[in-house]
N, CA, C and O atoms as a Maestro MAE file, in Angstrom:
{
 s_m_m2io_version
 :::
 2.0.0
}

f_m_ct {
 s_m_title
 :::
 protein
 m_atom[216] {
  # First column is atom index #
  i_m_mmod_type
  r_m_x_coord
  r_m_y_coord
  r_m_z_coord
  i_m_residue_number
  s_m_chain_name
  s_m_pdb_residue_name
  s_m_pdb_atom_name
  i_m_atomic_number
  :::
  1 25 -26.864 -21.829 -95.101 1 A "UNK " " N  " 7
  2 3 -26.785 -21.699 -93.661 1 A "UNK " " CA " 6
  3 2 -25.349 -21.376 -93.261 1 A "UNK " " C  " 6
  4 15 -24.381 -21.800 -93.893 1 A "UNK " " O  " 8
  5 25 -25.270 -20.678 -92.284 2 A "UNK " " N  " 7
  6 3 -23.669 -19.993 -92.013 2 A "UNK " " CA " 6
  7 2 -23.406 -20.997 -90.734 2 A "UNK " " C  " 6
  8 15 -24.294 -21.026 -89.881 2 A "UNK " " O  " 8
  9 25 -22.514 -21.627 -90.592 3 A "UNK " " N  " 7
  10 3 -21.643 -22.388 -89.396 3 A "UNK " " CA " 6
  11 2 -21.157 -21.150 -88.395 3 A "UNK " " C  " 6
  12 15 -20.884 -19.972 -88.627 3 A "UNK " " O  " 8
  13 25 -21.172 -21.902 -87.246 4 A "UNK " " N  " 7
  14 3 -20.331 -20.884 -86.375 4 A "UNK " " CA " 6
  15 2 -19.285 -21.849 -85.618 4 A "UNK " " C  " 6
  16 15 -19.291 -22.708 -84.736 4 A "UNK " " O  " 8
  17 25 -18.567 -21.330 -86.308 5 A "UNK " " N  " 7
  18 3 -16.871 -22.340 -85.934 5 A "UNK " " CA " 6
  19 2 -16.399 -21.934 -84.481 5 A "UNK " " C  " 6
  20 15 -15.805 -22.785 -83.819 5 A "UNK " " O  " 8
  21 25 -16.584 -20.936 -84.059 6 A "UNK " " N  " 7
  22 3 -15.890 -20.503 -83.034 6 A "UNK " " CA " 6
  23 2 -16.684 -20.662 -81.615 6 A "UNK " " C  " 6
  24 15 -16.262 -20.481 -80.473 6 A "UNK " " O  " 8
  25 25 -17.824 -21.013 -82.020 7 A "UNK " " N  " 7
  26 3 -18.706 -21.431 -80.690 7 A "UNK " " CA " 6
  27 2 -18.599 -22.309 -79.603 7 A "UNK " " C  " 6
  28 15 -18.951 -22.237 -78.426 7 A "UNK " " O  " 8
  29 25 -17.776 -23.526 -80.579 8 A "UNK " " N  " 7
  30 3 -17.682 -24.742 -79.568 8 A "UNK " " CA " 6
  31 2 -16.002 -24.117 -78.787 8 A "UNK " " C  " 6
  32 15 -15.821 -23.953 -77.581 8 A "UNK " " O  " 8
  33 25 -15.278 -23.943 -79.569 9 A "UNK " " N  " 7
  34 3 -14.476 -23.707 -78.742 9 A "UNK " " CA " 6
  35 2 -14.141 -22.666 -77.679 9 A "UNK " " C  " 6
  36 15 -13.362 -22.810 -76.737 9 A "UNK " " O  " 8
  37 25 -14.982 -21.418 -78.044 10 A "UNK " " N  " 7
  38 3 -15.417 -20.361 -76.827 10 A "UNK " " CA " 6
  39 2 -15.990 -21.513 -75.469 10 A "UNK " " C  " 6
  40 15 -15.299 -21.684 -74.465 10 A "UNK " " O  " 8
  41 25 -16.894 -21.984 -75.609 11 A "UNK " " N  " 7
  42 3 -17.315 -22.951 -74.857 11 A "UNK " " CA " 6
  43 2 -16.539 -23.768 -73.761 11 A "UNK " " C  " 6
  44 15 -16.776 -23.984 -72.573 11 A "UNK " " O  " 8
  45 25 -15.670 -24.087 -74.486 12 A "UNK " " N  " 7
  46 3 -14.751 -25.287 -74.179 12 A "UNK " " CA " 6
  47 2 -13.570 -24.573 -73.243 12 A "UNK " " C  " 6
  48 15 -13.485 -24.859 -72.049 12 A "UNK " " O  " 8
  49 25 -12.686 -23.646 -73.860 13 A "UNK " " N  " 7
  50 3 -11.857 -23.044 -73.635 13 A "UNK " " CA " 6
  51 2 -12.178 -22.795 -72.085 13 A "UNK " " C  " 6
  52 15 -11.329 -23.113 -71.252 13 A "UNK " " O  " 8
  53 25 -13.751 -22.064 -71.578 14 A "UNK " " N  " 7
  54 3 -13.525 -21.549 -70.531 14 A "UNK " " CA " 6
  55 2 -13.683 -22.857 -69.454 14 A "UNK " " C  " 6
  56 15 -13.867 -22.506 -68.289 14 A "UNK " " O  " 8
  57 25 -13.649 -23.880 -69.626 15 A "UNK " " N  " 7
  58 3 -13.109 -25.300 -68.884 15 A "UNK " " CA " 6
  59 2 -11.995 -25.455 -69.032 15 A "UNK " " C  " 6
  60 15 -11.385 -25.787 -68.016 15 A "UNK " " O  " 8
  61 25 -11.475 -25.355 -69.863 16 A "UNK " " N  " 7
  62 3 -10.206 -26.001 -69.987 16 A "UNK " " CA " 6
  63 2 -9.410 -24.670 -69.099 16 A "UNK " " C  " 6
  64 15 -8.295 -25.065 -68.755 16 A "UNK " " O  " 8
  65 25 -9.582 -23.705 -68.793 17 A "UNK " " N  " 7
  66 3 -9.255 -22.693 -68.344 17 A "UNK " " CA " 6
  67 2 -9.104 -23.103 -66.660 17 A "UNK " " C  " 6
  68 15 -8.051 -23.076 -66.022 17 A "UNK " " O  " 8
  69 25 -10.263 -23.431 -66.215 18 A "UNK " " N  " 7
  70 3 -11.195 -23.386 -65.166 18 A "UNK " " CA " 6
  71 2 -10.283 -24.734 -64.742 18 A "UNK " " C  " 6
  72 15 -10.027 -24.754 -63.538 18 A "UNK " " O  " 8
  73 25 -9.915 -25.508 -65.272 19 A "UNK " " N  " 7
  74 3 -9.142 -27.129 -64.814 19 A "UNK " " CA " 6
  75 2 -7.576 -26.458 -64.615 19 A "UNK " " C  " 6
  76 15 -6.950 -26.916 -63.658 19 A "UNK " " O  " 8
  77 25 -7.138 -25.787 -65.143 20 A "UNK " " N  " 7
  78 3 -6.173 -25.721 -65.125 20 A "UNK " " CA " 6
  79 2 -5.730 -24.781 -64.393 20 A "UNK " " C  " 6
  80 15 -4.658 -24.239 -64.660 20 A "UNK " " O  " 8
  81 25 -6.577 -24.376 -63.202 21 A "UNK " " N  " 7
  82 3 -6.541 -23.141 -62.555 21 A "UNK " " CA " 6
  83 2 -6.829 -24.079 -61.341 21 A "UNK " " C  " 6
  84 15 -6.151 -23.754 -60.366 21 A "UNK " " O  " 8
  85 25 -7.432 -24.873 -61.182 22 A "UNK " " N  " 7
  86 3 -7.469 -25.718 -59.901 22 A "UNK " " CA " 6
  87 2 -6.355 -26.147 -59.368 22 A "UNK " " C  " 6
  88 15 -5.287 -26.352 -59.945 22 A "UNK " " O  " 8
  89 25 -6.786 -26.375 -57.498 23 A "UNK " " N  " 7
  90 3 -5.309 -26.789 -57.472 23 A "UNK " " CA " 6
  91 2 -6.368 -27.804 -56.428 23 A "UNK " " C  " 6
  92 15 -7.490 -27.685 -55.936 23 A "UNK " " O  " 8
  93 25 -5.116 -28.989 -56.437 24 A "UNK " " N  " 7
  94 3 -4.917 -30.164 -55.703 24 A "UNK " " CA " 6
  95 2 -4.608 -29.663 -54.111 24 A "UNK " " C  " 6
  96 15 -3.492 -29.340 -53.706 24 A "UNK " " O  " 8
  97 25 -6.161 -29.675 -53.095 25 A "UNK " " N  " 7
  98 3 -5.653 -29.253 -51.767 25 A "UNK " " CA " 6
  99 2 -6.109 -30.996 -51.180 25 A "UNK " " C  " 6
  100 15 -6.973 -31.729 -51.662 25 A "UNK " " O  " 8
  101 25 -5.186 -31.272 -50.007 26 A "UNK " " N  " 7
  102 3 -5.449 -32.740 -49.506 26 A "UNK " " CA " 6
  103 2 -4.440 -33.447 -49.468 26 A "UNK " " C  " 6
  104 15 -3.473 -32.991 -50.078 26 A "UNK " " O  " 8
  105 25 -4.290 -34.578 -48.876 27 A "UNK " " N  " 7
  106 3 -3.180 -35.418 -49.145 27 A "UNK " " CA " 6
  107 2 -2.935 -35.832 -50.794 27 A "UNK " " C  " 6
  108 15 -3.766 -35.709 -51.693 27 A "UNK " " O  " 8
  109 25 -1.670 -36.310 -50.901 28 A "UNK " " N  " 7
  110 3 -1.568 -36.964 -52.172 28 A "UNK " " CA " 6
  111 2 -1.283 -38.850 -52.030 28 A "UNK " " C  " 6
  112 15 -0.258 -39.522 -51.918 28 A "UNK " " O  " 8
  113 25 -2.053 -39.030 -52.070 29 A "UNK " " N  " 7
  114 3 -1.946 -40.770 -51.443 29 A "UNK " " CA " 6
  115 2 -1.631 -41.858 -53.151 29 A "UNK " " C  " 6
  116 15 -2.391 -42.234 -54.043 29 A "UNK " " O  " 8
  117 25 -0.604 -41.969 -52.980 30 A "UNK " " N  " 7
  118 3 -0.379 -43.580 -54.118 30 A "UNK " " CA " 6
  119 2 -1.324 -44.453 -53.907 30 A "UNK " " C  " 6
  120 15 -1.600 -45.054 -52.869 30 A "UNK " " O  " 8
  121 25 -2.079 -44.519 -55.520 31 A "UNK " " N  " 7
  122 3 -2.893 -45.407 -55.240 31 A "UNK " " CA " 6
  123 2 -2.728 -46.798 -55.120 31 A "UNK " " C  " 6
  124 15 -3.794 -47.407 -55.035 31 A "UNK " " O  " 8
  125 25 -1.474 -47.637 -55.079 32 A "UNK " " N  " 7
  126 3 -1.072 -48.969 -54.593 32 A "UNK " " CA " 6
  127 2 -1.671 -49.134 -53.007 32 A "UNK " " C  " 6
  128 15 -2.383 -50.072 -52.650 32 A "UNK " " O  " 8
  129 25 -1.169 -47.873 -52.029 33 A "UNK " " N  " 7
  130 3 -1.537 -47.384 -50.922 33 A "UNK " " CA " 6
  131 2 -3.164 -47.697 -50.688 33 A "UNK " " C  " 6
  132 15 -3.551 -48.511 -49.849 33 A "UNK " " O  " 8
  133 25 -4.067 -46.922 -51.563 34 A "UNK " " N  " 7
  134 3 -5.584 -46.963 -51.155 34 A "UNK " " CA " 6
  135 2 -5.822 -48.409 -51.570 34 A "UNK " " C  " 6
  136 15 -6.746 -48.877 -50.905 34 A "UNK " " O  " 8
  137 25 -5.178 -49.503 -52.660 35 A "UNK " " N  " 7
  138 3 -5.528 -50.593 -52.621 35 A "UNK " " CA " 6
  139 2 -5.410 -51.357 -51.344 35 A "UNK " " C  " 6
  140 15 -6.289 -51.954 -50.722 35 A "UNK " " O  " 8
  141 25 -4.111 -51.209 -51.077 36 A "UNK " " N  " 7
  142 3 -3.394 -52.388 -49.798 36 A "UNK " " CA " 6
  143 2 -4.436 -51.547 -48.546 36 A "UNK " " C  " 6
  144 15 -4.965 -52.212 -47.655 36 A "UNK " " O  " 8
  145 25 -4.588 -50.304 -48.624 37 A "UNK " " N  " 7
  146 3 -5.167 -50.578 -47.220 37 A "UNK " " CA " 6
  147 2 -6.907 -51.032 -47.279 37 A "UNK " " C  " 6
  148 15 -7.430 -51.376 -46.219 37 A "UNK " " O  " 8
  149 25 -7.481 -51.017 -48.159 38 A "UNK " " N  " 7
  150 3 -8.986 -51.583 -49.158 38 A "UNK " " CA " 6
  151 2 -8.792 -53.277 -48.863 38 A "UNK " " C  " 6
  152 15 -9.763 -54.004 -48.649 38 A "UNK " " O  " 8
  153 25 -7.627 -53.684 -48.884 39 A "UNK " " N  " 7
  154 3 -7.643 -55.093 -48.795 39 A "UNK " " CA " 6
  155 2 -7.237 -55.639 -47.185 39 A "UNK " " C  " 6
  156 15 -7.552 -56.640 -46.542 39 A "UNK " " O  " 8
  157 25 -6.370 -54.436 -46.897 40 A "UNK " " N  " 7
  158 3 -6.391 -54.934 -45.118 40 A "UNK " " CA " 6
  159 2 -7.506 -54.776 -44.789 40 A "UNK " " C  " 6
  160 15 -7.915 -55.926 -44.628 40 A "UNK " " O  " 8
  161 25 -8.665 -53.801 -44.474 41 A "UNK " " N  " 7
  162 3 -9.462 -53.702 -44.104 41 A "UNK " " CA " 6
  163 2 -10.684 -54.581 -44.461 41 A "UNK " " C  " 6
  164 15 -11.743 -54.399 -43.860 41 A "UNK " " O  " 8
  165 25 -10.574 -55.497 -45.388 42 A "UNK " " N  " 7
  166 3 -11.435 -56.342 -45.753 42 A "UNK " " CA " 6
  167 2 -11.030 -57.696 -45.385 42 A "UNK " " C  " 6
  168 15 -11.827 -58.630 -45.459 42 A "UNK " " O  " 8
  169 25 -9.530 -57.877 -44.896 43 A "UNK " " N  " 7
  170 3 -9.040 -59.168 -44.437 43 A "UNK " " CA " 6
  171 2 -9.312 -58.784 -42.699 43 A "UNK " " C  " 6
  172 15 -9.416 -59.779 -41.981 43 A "UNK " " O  " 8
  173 25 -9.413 -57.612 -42.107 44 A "UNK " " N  " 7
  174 3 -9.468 -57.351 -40.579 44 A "UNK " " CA " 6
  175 2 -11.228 -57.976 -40.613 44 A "UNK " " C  " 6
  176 15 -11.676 -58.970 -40.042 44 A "UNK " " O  " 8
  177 25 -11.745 -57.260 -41.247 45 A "UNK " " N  " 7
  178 3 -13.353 -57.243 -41.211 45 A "UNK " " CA " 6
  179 2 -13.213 -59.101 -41.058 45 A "UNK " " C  " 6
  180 15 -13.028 -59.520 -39.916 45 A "UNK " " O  " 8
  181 25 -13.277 -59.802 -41.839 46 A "UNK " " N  " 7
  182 3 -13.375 -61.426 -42.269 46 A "UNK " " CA " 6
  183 2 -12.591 -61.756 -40.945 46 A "UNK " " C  " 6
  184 15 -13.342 -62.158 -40.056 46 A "UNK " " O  " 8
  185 25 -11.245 -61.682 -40.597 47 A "UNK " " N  " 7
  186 3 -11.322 -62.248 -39.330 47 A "UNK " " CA " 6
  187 2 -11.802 -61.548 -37.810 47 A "UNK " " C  " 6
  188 15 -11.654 -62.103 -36.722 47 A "UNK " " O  " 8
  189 25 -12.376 -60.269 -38.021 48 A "UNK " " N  " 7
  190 3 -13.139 -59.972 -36.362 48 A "UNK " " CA " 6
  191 2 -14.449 -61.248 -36.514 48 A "UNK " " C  " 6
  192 15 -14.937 -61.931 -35.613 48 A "UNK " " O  " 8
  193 25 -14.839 -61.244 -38.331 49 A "UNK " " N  " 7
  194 3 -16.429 -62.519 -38.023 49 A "UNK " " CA " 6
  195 2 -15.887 -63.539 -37.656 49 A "UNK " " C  " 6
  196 15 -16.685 -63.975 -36.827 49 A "UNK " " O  " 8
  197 25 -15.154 -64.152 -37.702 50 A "UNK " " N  " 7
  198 3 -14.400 -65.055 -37.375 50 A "UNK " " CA " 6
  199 2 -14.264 -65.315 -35.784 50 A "UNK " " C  " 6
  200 15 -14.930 -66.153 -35.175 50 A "UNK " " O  " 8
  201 25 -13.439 -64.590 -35.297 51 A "UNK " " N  " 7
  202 3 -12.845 -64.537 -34.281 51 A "UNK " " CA " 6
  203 2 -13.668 -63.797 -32.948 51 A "UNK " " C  " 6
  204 15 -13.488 -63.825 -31.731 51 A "UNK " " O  " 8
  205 25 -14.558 -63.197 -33.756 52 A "UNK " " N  " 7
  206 3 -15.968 -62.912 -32.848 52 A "UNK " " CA " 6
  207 2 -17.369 -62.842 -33.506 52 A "UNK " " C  " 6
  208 15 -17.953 -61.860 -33.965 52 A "UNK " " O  " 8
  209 25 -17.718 -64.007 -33.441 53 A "UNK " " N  " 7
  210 3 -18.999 -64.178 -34.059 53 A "UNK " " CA " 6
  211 2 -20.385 -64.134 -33.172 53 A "UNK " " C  " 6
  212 15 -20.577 -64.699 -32.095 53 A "UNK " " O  " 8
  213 25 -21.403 -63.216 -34.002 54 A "UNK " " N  " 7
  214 3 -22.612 -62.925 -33.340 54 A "UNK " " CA " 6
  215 2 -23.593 -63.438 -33.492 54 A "UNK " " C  " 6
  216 15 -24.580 -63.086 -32.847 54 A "UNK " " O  " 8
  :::
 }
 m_bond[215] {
  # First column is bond index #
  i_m_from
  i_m_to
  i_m_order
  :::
  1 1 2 1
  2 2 3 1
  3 3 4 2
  4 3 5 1
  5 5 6 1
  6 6 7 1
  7 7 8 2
  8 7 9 1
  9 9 10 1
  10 10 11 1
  11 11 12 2
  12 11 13 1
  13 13 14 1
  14 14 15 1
  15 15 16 2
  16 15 17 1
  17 17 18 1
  18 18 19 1
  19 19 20 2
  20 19 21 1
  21 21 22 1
  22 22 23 1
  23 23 24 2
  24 23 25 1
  25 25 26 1
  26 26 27 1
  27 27 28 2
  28 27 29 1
  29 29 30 1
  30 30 31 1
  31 31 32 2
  32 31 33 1
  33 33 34 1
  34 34 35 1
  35 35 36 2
  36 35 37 1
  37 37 38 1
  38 38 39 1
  39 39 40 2
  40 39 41 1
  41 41 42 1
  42 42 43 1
  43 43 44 2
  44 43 45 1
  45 45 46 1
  46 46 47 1
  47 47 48 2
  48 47 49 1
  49 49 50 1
  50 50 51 1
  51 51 52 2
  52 51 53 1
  53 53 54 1
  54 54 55 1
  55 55 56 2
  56 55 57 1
  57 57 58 1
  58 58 59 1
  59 59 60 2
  60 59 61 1
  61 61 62 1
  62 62 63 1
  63 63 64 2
  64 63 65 1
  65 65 66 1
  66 66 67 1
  67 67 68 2
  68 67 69 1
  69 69 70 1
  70 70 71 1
  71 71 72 2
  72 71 73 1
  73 73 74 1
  74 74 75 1
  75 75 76 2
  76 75 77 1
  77 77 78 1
  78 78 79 1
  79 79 80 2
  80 79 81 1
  81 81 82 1
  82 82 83 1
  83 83 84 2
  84 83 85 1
  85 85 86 1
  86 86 87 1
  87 87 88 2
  88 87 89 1
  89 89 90 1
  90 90 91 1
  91 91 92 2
  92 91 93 1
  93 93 94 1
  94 94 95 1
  95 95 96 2
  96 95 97 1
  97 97 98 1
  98 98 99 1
  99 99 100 2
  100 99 101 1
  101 101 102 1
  102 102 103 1
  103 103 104 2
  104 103 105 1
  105 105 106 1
  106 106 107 1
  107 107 108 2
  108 107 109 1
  109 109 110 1
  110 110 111 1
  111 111 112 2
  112 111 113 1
  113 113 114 1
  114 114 115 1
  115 115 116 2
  116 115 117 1
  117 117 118 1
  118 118 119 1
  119 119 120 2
  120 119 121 1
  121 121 122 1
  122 122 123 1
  123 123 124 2
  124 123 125 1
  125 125 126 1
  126 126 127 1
  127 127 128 2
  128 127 129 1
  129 129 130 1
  130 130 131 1
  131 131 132 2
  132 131 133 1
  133 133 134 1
  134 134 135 1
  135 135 136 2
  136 135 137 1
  137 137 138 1
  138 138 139 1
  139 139 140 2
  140 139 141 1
  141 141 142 1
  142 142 143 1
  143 143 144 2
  144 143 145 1
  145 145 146 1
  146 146 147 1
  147 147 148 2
  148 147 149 1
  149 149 150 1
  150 150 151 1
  151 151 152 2
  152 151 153 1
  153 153 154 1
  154 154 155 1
  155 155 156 2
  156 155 157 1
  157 157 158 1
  158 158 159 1
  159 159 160 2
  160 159 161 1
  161 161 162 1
  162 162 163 1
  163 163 164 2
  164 163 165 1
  165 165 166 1
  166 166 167 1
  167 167 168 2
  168 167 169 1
  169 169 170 1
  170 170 171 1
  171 171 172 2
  172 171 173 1
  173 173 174 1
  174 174 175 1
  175 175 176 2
  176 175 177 1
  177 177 178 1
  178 178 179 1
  179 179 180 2
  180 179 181 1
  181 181 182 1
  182 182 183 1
  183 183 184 2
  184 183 185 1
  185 185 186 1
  186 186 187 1
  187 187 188 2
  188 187 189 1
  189 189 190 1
  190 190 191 1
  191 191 192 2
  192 191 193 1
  193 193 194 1
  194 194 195 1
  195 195 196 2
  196 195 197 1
  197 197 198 1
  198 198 199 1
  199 199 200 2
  200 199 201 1
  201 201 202 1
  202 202 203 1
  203 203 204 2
  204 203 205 1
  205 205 206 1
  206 206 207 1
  207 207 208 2
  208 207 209 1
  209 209 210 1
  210 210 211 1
  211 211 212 2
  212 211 213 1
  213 213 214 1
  214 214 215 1
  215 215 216 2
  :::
 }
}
């Protein structure tokens, strides 16, 4: 049986192509940033139940 060596990486190549041709459109946000504000917003939420309860 004959292998075909060059298949997987034809394959591959045109991703690795395709990633590296993308570009980053959007903010660029530190993710320390998306934590702290994930945790304010979960300490605001806990005291509006608090502080106005239904």
């Amino acid at each position: 049986m004959a292998e075909k060596k060059g298949e997987g990486f034809q394959s591959g190549a045109g991703l690795i192509r395709y990633f590296e041709e993308e570009e980053i459109k959007g903010p660029a946000l530190d993710p320390k940033l998306v934590v702290y504000i994930a945790i304010s917003l979960a300490i605001a939420v806990e005291l509006i139940k608090v502080f106005f309860p239904l």
